[in-house]
C-alpha positions in Angstrom: 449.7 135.6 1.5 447.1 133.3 0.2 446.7 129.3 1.9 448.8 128.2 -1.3 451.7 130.3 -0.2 451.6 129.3 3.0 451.1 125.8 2.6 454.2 125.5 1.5 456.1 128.1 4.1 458.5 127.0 6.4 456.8 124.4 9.3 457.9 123.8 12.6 460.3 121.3 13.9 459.2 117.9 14.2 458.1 117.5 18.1 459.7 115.4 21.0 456.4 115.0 22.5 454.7 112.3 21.3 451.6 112.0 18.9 448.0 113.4 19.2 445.1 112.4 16.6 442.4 115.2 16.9 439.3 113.6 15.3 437.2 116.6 14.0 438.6 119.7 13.0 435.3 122.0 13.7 436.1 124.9 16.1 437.6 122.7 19.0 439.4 120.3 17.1 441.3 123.2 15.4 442.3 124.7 18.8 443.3 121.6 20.5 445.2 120.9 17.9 446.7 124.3 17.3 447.1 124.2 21.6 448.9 120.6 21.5 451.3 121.7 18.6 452.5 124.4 20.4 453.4 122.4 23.5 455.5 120.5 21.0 453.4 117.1 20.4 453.3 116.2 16.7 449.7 116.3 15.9 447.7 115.0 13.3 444.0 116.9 12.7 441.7 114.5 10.8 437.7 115.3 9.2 435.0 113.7 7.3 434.5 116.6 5.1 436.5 117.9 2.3 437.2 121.6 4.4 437.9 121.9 7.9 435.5 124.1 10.0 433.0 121.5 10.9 429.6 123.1 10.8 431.5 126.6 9.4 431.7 125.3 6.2 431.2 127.8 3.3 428.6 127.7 0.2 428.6 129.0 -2.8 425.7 129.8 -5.7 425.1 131.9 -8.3 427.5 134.1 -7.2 426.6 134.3 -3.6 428.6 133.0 -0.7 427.0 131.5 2.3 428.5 130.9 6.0 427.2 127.3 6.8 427.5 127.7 10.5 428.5 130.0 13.1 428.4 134.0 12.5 428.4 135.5 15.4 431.5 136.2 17.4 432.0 137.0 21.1 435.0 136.6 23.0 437.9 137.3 20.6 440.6 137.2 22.5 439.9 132.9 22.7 441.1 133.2 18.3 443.5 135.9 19.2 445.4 133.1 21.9 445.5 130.9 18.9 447.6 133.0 17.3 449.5 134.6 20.2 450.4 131.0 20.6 453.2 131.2 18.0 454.1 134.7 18.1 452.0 136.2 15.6 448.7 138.3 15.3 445.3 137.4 14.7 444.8 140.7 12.7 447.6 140.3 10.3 445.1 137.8 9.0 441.7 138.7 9.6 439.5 141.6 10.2 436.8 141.4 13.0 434.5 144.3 12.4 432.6 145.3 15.7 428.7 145.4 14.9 426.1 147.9 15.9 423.3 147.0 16.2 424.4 144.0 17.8 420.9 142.3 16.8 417.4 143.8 15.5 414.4 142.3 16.7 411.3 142.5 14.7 408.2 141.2 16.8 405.0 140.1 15.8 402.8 142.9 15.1 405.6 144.8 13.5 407.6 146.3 16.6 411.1 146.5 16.2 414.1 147.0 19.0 417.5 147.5 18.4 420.1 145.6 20.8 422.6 148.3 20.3 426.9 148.4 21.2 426.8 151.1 24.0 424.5 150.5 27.0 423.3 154.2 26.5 422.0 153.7 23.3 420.4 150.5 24.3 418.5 151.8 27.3 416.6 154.6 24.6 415.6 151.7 22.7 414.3 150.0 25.9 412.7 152.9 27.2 410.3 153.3 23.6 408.6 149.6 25.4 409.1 150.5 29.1 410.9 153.0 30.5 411.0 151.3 34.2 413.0 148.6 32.2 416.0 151.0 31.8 416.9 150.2 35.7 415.7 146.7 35.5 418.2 146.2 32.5 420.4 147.6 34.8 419.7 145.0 37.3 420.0 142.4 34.7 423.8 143.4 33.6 425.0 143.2 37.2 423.1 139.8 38.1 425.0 138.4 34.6 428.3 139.6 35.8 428.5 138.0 38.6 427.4 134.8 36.9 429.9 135.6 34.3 432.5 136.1 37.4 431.8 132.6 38.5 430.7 130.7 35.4 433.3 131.9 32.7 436.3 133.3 34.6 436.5 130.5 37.1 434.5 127.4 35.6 434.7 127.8 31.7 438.4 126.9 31.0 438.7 124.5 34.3 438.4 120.8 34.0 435.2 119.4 35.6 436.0 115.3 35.1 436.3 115.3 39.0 432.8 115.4 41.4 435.0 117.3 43.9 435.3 120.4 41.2 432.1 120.4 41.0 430.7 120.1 45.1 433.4 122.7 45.3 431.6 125.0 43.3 428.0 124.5 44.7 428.0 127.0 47.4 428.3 129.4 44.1 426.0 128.1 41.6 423.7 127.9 44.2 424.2 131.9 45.6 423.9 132.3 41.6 420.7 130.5 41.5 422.3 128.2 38.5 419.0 125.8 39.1 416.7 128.6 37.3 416.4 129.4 33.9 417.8 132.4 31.7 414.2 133.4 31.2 413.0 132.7 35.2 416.6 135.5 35.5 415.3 137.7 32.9 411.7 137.9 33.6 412.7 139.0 37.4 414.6 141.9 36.1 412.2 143.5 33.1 408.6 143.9 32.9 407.8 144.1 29.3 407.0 140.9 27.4 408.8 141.9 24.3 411.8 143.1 26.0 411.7 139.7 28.2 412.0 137.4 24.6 414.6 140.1 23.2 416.8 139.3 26.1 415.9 135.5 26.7 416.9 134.3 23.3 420.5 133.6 24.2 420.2 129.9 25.0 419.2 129.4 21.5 422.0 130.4 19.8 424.0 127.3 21.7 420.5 124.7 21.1 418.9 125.4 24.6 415.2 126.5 25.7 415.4 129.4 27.6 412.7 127.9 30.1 414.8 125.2 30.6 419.1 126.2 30.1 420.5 127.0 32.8 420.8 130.3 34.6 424.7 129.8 34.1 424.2 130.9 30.0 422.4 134.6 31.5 426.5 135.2 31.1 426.7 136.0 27.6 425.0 139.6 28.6 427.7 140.5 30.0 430.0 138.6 27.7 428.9 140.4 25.4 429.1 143.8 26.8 432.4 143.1 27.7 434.3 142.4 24.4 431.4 143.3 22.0 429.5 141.6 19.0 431.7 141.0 16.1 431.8 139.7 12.3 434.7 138.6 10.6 435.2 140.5 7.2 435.0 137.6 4.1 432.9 135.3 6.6 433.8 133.0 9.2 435.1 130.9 6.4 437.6 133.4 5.8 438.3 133.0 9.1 438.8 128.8 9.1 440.5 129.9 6.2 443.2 131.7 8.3 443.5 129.2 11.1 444.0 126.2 8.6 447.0 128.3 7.0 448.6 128.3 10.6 447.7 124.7 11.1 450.5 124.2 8.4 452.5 126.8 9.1 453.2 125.3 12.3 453.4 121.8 11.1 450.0 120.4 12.2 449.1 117.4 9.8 446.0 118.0 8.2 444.1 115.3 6.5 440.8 115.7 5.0 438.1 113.3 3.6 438.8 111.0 6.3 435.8 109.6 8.0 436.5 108.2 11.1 435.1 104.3 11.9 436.2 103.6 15.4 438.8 104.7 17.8 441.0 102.0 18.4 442.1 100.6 22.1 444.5 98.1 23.4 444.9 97.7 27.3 441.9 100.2 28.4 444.0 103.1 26.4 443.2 104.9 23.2 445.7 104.0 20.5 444.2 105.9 17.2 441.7 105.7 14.9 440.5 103.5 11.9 438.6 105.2 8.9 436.2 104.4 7.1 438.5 103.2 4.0 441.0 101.4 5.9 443.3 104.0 6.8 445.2 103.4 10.0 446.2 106.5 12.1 448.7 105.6 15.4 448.6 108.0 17.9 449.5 108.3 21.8 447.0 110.4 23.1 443.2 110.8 21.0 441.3 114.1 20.9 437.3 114.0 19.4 435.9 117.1 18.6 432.9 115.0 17.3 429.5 115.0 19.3 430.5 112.9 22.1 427.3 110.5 22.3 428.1 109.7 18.7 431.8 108.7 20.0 430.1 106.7 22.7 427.4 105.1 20.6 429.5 104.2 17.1 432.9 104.4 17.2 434.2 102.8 20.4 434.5 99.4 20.8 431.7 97.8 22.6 432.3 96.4 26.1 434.9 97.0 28.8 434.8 98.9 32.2 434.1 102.4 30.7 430.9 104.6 30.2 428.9 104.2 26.8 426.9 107.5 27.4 426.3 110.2 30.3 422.9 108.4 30.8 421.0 106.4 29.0 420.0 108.0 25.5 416.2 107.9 26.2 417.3 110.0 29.2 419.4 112.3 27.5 418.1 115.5 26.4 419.2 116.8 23.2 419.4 120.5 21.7 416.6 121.5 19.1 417.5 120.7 15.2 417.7 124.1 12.7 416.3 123.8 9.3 418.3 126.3 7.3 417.1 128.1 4.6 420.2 129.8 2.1 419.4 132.4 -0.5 420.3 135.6 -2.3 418.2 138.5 -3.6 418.5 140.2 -7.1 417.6 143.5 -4.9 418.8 144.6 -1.4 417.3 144.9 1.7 418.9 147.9 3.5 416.4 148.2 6.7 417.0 144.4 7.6 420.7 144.4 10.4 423.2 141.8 9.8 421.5 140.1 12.9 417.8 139.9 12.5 415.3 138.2 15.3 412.1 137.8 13.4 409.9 136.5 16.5 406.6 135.0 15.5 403.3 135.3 17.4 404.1 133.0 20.0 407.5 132.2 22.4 406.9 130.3 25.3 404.3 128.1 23.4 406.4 127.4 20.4 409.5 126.3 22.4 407.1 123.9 24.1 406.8 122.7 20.9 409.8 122.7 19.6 411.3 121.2 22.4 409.1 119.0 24.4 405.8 117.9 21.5 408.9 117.5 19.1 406.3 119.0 16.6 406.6 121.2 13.5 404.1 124.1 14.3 402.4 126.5 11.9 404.0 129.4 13.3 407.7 130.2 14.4 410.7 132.0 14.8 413.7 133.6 13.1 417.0 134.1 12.8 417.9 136.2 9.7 421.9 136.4 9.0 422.2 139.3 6.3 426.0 139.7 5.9 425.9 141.9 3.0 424.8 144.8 5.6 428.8 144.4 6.4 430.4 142.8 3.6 429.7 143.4 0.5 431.5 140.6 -0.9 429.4 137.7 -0.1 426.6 139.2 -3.0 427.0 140.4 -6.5 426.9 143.7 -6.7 423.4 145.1 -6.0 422.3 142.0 -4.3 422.2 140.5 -0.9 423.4 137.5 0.6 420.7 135.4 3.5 420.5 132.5 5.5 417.7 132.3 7.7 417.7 129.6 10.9 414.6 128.3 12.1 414.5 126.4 15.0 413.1 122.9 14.7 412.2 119.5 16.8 415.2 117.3 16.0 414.9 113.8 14.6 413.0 112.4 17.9 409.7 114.5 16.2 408.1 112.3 13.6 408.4 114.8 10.8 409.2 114.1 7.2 411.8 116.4 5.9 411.7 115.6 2.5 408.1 116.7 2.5 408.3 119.4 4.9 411.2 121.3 4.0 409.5 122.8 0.8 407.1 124.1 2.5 408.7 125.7 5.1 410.6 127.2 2.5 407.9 128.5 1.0 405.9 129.6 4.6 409.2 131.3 5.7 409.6 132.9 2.1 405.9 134.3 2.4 405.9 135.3 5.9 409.8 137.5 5.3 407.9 138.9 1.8 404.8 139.8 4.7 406.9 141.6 6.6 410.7 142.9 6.6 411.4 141.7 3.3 409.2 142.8 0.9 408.5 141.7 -2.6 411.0 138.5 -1.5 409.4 136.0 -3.8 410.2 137.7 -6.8 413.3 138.5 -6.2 414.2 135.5 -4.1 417.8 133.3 -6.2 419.8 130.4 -5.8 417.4 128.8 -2.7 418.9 126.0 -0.8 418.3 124.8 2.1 419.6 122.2 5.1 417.7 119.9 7.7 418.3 118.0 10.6 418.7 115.2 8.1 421.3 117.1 6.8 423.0 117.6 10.3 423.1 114.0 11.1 424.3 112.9 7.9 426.9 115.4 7.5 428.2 116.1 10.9 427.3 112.9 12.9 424.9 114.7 15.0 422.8 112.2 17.3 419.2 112.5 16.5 420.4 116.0 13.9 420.4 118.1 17.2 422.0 121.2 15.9 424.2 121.8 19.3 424.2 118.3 21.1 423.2 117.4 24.5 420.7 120.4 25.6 422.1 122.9 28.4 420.3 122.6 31.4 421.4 122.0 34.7 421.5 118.3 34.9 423.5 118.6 31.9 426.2 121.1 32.8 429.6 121.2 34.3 430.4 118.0 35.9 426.8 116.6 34.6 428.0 117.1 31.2 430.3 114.8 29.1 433.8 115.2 30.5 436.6 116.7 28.8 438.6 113.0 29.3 437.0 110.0 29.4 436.7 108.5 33.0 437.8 105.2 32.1 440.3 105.9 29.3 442.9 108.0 30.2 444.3 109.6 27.4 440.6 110.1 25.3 439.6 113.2 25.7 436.8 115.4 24.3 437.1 119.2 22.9 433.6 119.6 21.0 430.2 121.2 21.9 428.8 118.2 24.2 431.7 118.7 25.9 431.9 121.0 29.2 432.0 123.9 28.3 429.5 123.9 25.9 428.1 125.1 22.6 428.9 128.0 20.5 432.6 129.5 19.9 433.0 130.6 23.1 432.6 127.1 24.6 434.3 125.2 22.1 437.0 127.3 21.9 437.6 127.0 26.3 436.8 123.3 26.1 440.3 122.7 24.0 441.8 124.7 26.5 440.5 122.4 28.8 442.0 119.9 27.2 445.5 121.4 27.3 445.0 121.9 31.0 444.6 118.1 31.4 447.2 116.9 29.2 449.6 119.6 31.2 448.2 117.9 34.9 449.4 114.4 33.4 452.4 115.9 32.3 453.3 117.1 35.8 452.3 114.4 37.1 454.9 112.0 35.2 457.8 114.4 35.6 
């Protein structure tokens, strides 16, 4: 069935509920809403842009497609529950095709270690660096499941609005050692320098240093060994695709192009929204799945007993910004994985940079996304389909983009055509590329930070922005700067947050 057919199959019965407006329909506006229609509310699901998905939107050029955002999925049973929810199957609709290699690491100097599906097959590539770092791997796996035992089973999905949550959970975090950093938990285990980047570069994927993110994030080891590394077959577009066909299958209000000017209140409660052109949206209970210090800082009203930000924004720290660079190749590139970690000369330097100097260095890191190594759709035949992220200071560095992204264009182009790709600027097509100008202008991000509010300690769990508001009752927050936090996984548990909230009230008034 294709979204035309479904859009106009049979939709649920209007609810008994009440209303929700979900602002946003990224990853955690979709599943709030999809979560709040099945509980029977009648739900509208509004966005700025002209396709839901938020930062998964989908490019096309030349004949090659592009995933905008996220690509790598973990955790699938969170999109399977979205389904589940009304009786049907994720896999009637979409393929998620398990990966192995799970990543490829090429290091400076021209090294290269495969981060492979089964542990066996990971520990041979550990032991060609250091074969002592077979056990300490070992070591590693158990320390992250019991962080993943703590930190994902019990805290992921569990409302943390409340200070007693979170002092009940203290003994833990603090047997857990939650106050160091992925890379102080890494570097304890293995021995090798190589090996301690390859398995330290998790915080990046959700915006955080791994010097400075929390210990709590040295989960998505085990995450990952637990359900595996997947892609979904046609993109993660194809995938948005799916989940806005059951949006209207089910009856979920979808309204597009609508960019949102201020949430509306009358007596200390949320009420709706007001866009941008003057459309009015009435609703009894408001979700954003925008960045939350965006909600805070521009579209609620000023004034009143309620909290404008977390802390003060000059306090706040904020994830790095990406500069993304999209393009195909009139040849293929066989040896390069679907998930390629190109790491430059330096690590621990360039963060520093990156993240504290806010400057654009000469050197850096990257991720290459090569889904033509899996689906051979996104490229013409004989041709592959790139993006390649490089981390960047966000829009506190003084750096102009309209001069520097060329040449970063062309500096990543040489150093790829250097290296795993060669011959790339000849056969290099349809170039593009995005900034974090881009990410401010187009998804609201404060300062372009490509995964809001940075994850460290001071700035998780209760520390980070609540899933309600404290002061307005019936605003709540399913979106990135949200506890959980970044990336699907996060998003995805932070609606069902959300529903756990709205389910408490519930209770509570029956």
């Amino acid at each position: 069935m294709t979204l035309q057919d479904l859009e106009h199959a049979p939709q649920a019965d209007a609810s008994s509920m009440g209303s929700v407006l979900v602002i946003g329909a990224g990853f955690g506006g979709i599943a709030a809403a999809l979560r709040m229609r099945a509980k029977g509310f009648e739900v509208t699901l509004v966005d700025r842009l002209q396709a839901i998905g938020g930062r998964a939107q989908v490019f096309e050029r030349g004949g090659f497609r592009h995933d905008a955002g996220p690509t790598v999925i973990t955790a699938p049973f969170l999109f399977d529950e979205l389904f589940e929810l009304f009786g049907e199957n994720r896999s009637d609709y979409v393929e998620f095709r398990a990966l192995d290699p799970w990543y490829r690491f090429y290091f400076h100097g021209g090294r290269q270690f495969d981060y492979r599906r089964t542990v066996e097959d990971t520990n041979a590539e550990i032991r060609k660096f250091e074969p002592a770092d077979v056990a300490g791997y070992a070591r590693l796996l158990e320390t992250s499941k019991a962080i993943f035992e703590v930190g994902f089973e019990k805290l992921a999905d569990r409302p943390f609005h409340k200070i007693r949550t979170m002092l009940a959970q203290i003994p833990s975090l603090l047997r857990l050692k939650s106050y160091h950093s992925v890379a102080g938990i890494v570097n304890r285990h293995l021995k090798h320098p190589l090996l301690r980047q390859a398995f330290s570069i998790h915080p990046l994927l959700v915006g955080g240093n791994p010097f400075t993110t929390t210990s709590i994030y040295a989960l998505i080891h085990y995450l990952e060994r637990r359900w595996g590394v997947f892609f979904c077959m046609g993109g993660t577009g194809h995938l948005v695709g799916a989940l806005h066909a059951l949006l209207l299958r089910v009856g979920v209000q979808v309204e597009l192009g609508v960019d949102i000017a201020q949430i509306t209140l009358e007596n200390g409660r949320a009420t709706g929204a007001v866009a941008e052109d003057g459309r009015v949206f009435h609703a009894e209970r408001v979700i954003c799945n925008g960045d939350p210090p965006t909600v805070y800082a521009q579209m609620l009203p000023a004034g009143g007993n309620r909290r404008k930000r977390l802390a003060p924004d000059k306090l706040t720290q904020y994830s790095m910004g990406l500069y993304v660079l999209f393009f195909g190749t009139t040849r293929q590139y066989p040896d390069v994985a679907h998930h390629t970690i190109w790491m430059g000369p330096r690590y621990k330097e360039l963060l520093a940079d990156i993240f504290d100097k806010k400057i654009l260095a000469d050197d850096f890191s990257l991720y290459v996304h090569r889904p033509t190594a899996t689906d051979a759709s996104f490229a013409p035949e004989g041709c592959d389909s790139f993006y390649v992220l490089c981390p960047v200071p966000n829009l506190r560095g003084d750096i102009d983009w309209a001069t520097k992204a060329p040449e970063l264009r062309d500096r990543i182009v040489a150093a790829l055509s250097d290296t795993i790709m060669p011959d790339l600027e000849q056969v290099i097509s349809d170039d593009f590329w995005m900034t974090p100008e881009d990410f401010k202008a187009d998804y609201r991000s404060m300062h372009g930070a490509g995964f809001s509010i940075a994850p460290i300690f001071t700035q998780s769990a209760w520390f980070r922005y609540h899933n309600r508001d404290p002061h307005i009752p019936n605003l709540y927050f399913s979106a990135a700067g949200a506890h959980p936090g970044a990336g699907m996984p996060g998003v995805l548990c932070s609606a069902k947050v959300v529903e756990t909230l709205i389910d408490e009230e519930l209770q509570e008034r029956a």
